[in-house]
N, CA, C and O atoms as CSV, one atom per row, in Angstrom:
chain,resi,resn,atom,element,x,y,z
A,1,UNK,N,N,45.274,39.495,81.705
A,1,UNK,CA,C,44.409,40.646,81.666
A,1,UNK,C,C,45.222,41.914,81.434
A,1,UNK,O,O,46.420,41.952,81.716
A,2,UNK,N,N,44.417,43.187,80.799
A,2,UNK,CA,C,45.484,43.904,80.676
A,2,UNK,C,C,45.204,44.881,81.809
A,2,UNK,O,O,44.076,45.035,82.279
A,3,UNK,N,N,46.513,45.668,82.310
A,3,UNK,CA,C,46.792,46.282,83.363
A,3,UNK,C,C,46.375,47.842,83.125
A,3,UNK,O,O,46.340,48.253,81.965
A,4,UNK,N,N,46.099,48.603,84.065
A,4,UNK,CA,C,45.515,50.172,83.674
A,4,UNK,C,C,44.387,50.547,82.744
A,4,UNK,O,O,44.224,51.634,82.190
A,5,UNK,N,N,43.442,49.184,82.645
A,5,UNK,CA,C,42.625,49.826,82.153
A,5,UNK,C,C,41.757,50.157,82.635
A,5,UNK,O,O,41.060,50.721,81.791
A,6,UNK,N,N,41.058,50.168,84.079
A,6,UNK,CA,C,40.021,50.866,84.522
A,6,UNK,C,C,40.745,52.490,85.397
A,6,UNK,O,O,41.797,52.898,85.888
A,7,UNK,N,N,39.295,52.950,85.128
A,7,UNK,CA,C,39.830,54.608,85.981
A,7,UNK,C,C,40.054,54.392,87.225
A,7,UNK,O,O,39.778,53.337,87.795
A,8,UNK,N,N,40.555,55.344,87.730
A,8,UNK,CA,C,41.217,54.910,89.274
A,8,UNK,C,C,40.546,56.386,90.102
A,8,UNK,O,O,40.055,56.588,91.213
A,9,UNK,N,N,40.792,57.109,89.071
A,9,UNK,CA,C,39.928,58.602,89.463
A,9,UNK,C,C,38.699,59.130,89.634
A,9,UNK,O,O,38.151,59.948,88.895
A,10,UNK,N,N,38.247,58.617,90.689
A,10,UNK,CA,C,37.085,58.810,91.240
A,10,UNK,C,C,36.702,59.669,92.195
A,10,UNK,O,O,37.479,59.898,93.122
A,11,UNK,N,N,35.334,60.344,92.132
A,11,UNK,CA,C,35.072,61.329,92.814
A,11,UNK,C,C,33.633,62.008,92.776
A,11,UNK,O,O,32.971,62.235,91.763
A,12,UNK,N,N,33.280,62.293,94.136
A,12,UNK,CA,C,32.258,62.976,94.075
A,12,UNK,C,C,31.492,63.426,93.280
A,12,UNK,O,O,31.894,64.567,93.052
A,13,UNK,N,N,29.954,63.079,92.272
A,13,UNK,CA,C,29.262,63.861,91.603
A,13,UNK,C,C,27.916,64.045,91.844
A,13,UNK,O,O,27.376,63.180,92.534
A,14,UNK,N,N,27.287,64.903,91.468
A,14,UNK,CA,C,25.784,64.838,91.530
A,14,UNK,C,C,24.910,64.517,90.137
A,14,UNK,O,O,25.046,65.202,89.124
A,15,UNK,N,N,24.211,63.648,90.206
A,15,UNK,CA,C,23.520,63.233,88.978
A,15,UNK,C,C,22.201,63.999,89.193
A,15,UNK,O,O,21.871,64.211,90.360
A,16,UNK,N,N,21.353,64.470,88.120
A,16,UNK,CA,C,20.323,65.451,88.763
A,16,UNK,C,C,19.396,65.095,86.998
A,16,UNK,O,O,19.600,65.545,85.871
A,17,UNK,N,N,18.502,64.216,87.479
A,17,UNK,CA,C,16.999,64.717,86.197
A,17,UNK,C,C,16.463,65.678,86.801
A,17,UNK,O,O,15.958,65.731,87.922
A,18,UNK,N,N,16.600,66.492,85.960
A,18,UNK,CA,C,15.579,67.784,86.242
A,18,UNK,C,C,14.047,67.731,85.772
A,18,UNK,O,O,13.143,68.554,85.919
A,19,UNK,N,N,14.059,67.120,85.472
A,19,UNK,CA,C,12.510,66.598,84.641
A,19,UNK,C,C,11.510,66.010,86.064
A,19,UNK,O,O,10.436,66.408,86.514
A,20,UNK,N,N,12.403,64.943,86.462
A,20,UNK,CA,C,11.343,64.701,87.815
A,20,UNK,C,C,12.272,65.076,88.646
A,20,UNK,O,O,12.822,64.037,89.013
A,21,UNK,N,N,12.860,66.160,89.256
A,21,UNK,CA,C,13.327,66.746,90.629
A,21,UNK,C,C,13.957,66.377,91.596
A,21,UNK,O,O,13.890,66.806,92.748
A,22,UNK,N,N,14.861,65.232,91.004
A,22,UNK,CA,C,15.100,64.498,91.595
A,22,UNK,C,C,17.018,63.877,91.587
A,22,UNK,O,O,17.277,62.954,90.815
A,23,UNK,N,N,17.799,64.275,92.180
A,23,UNK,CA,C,19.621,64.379,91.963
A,23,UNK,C,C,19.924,63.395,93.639
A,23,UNK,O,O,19.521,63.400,94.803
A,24,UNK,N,N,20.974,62.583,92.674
A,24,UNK,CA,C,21.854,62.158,93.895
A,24,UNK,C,C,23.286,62.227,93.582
A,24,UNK,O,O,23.741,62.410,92.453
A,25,UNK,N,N,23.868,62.091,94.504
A,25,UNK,CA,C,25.031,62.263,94.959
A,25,UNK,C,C,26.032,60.789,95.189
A,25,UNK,O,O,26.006,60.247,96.294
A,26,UNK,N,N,26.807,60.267,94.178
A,26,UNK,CA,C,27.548,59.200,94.195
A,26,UNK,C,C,28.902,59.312,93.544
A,26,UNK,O,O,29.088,60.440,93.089
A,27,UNK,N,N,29.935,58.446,93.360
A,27,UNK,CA,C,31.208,58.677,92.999
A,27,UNK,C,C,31.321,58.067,91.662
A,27,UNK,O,O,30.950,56.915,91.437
A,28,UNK,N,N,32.136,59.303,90.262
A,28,UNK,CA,C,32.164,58.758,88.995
A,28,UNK,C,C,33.357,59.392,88.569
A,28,UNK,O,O,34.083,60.047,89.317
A,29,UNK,N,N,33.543,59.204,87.423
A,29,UNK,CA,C,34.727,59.488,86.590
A,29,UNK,C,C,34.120,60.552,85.807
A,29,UNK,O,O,34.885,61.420,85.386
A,30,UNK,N,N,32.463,60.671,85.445
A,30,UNK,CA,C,32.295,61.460,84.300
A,30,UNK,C,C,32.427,63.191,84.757
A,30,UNK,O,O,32.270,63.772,85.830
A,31,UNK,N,N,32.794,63.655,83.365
A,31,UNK,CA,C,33.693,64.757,83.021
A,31,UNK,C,C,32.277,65.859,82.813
A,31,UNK,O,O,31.182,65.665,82.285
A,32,UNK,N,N,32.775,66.863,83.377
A,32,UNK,CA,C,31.953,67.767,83.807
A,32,UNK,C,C,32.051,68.925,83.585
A,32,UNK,O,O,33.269,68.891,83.409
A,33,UNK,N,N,31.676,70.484,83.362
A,33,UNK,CA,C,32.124,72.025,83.731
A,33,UNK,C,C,31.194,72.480,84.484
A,33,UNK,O,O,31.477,73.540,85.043
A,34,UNK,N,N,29.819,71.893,84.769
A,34,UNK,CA,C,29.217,72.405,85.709
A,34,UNK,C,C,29.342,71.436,87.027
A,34,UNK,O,O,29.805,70.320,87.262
A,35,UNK,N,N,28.370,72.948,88.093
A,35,UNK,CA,C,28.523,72.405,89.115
A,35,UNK,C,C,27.327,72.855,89.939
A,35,UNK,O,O,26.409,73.520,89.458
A,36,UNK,N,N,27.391,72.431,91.286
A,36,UNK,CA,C,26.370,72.334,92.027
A,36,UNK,C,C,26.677,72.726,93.295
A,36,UNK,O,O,27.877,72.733,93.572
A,37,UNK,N,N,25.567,73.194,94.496
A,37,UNK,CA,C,25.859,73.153,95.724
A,37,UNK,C,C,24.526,71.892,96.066
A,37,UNK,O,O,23.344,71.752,95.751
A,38,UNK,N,N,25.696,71.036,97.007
A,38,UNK,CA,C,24.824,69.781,96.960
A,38,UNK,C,C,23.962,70.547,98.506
A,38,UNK,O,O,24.131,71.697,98.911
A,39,UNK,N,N,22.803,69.188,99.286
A,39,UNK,CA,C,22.394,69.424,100.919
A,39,UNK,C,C,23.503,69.892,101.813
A,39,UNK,O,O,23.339,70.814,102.612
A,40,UNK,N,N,24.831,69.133,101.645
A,40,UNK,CA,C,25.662,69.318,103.190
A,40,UNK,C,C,26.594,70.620,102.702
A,40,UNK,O,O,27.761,70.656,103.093
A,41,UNK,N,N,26.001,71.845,101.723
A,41,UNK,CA,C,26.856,72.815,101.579
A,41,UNK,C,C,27.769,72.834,100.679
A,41,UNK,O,O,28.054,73.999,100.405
A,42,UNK,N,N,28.525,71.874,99.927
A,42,UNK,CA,C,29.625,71.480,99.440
A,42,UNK,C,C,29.348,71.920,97.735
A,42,UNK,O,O,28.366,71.512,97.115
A,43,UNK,N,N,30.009,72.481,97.362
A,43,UNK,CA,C,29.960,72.124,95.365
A,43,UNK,C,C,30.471,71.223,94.694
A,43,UNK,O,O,31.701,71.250,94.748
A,44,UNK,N,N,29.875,70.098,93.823
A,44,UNK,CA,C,30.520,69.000,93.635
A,44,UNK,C,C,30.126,69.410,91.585
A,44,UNK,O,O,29.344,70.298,91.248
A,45,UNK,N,N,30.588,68.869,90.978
A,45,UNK,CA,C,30.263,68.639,89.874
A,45,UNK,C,C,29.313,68.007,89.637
A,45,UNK,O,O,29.082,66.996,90.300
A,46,UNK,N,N,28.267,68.516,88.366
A,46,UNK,CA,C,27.208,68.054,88.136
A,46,UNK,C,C,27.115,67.688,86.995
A,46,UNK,O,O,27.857,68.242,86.185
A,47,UNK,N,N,25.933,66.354,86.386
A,47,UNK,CA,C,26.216,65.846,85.585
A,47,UNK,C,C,24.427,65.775,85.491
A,47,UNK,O,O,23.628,65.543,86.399
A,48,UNK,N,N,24.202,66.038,84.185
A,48,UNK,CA,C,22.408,66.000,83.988
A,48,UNK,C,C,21.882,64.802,83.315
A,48,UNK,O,O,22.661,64.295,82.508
A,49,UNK,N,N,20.818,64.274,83.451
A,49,UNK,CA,C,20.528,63.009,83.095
A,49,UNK,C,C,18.912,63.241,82.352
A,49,UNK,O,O,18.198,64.152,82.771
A,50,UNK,N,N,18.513,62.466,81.401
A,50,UNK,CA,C,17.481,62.315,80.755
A,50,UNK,C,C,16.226,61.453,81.887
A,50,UNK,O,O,15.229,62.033,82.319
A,51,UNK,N,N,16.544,60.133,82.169
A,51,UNK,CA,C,16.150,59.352,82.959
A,51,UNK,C,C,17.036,58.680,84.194
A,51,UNK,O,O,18.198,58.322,84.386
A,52,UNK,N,N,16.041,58.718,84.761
A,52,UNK,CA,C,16.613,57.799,86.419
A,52,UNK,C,C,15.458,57.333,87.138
A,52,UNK,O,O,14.261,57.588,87.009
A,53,UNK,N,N,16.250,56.413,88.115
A,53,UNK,CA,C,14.557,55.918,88.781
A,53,UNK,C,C,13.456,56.716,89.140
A,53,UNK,O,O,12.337,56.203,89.173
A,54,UNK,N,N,13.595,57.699,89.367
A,54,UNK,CA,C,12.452,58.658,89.617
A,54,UNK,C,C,11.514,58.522,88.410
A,54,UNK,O,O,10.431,57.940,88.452
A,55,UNK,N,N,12.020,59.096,87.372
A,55,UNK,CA,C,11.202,59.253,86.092
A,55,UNK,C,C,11.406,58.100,84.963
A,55,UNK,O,O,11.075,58.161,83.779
A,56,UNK,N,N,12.158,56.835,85.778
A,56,UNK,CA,C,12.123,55.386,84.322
A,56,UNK,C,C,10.952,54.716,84.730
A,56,UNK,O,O,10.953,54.174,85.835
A,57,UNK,N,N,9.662,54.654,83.800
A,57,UNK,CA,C,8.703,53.524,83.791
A,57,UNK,C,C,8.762,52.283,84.470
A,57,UNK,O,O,7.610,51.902,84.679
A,58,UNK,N,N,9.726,51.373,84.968
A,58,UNK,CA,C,10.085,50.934,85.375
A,58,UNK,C,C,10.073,50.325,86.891
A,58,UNK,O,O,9.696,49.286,87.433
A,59,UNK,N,N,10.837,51.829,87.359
A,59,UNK,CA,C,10.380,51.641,88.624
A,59,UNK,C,C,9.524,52.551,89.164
A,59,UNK,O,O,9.372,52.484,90.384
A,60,UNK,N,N,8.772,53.601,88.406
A,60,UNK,CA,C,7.420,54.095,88.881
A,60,UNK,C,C,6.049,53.176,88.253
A,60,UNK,O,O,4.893,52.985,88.628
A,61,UNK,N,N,6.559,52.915,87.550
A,61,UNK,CA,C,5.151,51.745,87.453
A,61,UNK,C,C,4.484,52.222,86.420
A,61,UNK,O,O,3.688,51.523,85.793
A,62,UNK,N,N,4.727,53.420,86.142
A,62,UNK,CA,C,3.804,54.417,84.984
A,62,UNK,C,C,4.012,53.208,83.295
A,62,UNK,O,O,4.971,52.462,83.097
A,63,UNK,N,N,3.151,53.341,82.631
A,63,UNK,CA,C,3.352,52.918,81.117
A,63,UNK,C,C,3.547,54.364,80.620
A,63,UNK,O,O,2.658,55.192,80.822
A,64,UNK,N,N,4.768,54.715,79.930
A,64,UNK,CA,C,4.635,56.008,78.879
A,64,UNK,C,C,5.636,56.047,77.896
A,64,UNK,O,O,6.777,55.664,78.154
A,65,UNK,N,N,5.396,56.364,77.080
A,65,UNK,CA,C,6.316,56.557,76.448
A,65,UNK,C,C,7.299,57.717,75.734
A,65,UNK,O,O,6.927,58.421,74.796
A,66,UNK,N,N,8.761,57.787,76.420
A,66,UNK,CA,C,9.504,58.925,76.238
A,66,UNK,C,C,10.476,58.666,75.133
A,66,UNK,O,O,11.379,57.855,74.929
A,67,UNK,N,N,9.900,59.740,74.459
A,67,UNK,CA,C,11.082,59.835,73.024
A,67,UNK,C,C,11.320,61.254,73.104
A,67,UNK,O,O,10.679,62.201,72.649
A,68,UNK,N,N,12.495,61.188,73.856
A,68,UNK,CA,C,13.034,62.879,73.576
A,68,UNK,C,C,13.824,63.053,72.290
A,68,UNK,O,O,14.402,64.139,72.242
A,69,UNK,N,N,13.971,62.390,71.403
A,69,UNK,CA,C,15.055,62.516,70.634
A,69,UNK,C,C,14.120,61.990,68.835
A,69,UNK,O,O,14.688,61.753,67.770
A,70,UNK,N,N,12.626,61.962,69.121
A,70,UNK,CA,C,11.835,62.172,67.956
A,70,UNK,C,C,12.235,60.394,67.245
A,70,UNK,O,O,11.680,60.134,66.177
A,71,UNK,N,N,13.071,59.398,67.809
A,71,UNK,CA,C,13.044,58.397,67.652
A,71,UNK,C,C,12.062,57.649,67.056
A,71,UNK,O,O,12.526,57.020,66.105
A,72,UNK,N,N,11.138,57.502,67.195
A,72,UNK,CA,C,9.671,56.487,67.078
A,72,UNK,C,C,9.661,57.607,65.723
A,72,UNK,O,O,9.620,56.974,64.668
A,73,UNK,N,N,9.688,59.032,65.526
A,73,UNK,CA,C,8.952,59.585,64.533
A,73,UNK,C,C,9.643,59.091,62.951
A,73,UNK,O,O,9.214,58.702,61.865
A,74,UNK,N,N,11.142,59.417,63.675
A,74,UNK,CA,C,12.037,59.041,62.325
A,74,UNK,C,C,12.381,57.946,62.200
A,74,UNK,O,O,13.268,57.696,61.384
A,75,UNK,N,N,11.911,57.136,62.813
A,75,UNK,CA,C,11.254,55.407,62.261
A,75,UNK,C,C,10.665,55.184,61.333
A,75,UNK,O,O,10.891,54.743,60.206
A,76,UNK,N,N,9.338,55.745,62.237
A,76,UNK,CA,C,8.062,55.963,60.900
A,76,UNK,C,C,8.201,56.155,59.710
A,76,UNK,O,O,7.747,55.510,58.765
A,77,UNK,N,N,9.142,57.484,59.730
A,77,UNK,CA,C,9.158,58.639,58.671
A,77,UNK,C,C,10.376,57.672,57.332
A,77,UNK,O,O,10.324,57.771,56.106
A,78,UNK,N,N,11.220,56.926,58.062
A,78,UNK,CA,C,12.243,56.023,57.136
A,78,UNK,C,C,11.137,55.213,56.801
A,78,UNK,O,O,10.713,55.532,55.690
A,79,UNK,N,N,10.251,53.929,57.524
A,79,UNK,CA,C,9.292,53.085,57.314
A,79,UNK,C,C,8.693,53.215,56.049
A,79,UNK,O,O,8.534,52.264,55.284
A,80,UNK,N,N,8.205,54.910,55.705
A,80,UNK,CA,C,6.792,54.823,55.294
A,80,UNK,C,C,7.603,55.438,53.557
A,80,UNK,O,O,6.909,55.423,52.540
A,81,UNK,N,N,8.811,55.833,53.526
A,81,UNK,CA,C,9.758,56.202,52.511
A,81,UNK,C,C,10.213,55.210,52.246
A,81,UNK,O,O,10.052,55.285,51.028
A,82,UNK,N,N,10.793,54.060,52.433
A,82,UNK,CA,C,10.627,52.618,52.357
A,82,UNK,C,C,10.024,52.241,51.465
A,82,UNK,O,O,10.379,51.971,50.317
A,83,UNK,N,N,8.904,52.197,52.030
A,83,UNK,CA,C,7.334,51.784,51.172
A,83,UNK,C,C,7.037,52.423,49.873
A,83,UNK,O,O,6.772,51.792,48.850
A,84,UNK,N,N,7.115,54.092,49.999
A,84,UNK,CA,C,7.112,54.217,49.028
A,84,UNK,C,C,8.008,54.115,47.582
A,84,UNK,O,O,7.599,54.030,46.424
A,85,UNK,N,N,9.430,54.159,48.132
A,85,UNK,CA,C,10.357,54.234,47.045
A,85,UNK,C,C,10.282,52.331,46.663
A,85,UNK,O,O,10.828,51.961,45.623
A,86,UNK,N,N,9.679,51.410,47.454
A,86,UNK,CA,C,9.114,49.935,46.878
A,86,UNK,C,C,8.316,49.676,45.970
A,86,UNK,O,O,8.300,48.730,45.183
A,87,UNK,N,N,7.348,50.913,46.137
A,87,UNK,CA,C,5.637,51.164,45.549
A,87,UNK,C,C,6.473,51.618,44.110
A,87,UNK,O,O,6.603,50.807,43.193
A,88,UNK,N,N,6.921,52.763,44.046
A,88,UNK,CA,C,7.882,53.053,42.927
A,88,UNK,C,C,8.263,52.227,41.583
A,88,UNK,O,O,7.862,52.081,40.428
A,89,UNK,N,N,9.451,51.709,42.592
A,89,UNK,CA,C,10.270,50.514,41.466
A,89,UNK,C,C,9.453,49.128,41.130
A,89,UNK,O,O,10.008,48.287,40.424
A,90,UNK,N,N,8.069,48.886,41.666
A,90,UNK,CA,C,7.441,47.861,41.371
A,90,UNK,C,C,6.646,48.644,39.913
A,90,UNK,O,O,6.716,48.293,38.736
A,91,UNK,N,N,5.970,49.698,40.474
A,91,UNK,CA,C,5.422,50.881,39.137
A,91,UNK,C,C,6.199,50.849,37.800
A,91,UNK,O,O,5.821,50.622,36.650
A,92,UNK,N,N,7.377,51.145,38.312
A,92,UNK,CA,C,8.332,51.546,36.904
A,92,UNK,C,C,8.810,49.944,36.075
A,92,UNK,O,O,8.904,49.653,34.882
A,93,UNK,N,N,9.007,49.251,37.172
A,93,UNK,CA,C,9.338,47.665,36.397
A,93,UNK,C,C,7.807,47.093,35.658
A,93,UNK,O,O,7.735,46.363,34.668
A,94,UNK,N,N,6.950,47.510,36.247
A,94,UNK,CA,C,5.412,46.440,35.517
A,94,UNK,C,C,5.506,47.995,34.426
A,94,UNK,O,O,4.509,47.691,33.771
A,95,UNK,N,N,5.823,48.963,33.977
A,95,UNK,CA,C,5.379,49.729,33.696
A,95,UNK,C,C,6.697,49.518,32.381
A,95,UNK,O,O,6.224,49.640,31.251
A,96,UNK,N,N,8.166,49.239,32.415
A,96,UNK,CA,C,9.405,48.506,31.628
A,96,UNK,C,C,9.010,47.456,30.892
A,96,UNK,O,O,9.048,47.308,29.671
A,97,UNK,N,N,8.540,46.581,31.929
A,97,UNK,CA,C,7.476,44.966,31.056
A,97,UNK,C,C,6.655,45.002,30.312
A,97,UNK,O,O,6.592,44.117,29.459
A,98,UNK,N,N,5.319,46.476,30.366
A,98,UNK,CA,C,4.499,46.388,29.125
A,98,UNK,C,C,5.015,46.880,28.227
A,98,UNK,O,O,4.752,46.382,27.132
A,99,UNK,N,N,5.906,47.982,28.264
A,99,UNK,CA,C,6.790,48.401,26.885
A,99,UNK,C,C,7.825,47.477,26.416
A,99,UNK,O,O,8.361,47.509,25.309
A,100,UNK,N,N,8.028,46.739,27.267
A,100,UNK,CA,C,9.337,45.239,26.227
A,100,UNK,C,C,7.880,44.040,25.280
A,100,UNK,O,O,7.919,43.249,24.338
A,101,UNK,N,N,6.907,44.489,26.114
A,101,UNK,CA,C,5.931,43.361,25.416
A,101,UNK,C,C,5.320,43.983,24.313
A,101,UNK,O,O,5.034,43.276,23.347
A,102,UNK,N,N,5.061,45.240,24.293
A,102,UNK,CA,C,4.237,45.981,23.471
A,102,UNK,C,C,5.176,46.174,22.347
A,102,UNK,O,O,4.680,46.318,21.230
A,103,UNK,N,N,6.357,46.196,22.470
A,103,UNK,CA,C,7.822,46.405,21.370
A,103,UNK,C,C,8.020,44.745,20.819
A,103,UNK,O,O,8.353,44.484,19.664
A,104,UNK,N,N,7.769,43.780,21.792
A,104,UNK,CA,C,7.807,42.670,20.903
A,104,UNK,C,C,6.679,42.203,20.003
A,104,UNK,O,O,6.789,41.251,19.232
A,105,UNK,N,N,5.531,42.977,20.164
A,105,UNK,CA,C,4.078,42.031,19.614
A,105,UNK,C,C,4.580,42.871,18.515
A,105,UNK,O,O,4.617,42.204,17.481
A,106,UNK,N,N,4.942,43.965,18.362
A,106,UNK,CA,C,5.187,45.036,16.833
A,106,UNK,C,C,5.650,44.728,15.912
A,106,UNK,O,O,5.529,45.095,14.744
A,107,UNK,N,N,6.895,43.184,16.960
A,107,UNK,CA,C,8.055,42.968,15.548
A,107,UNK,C,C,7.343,41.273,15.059
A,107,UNK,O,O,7.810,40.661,14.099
């Protein structure tokens, strides 16, 4: 196995979704410039989060669906450009074929 590869530097942070109101306080490596005053007084580094159990479907039970990042849209939006640039080159090829046929009945 190889030696030194996990962090050894660990320490106090606060993880905090602000979305559902909800931050705890556990030990990480991740790299930070902000900070916080946690319950027992103390300022620890803070680290912000999209989802956590508070607000993951999951374990609130809720069905919803969160796309902060417009995901599902620019799916679609590739999907349906897809389709059309397919719709296209099927157009232009049946559209190549009657002019190779219409150029051969001539000769």
């Amino acid at each position: 196995m190889k030696t030194n590869l996990h962090p050894t530097e660990y320490r106090p942070v606060v993880f905090s979704d602000e979305v559902a109101g909800f931050a705890f306080l556990t030990q990480s490596t991740a790299q930070t410039n902000e900070t916080t005053k946690w319950e027992d007084g103390n300022e620890y580094p803070l680290v912000k989060i999209h989802i956590s159990s508070a607000s993951h479907p999951f374990f609130t039970g809720e069905e919803k669906i969160i796309d902060t990042e417009g995901r599902v849209d620019r799916f679609k939006a590739k999907f349906a450009a897809a389709e059309a640039r397919k719709i296209a080159l099927a157009s232009k090829a049946k559209k190549a074929n009657a002019q190779k046929a219409k150029k051969s009945e001539e000769l």
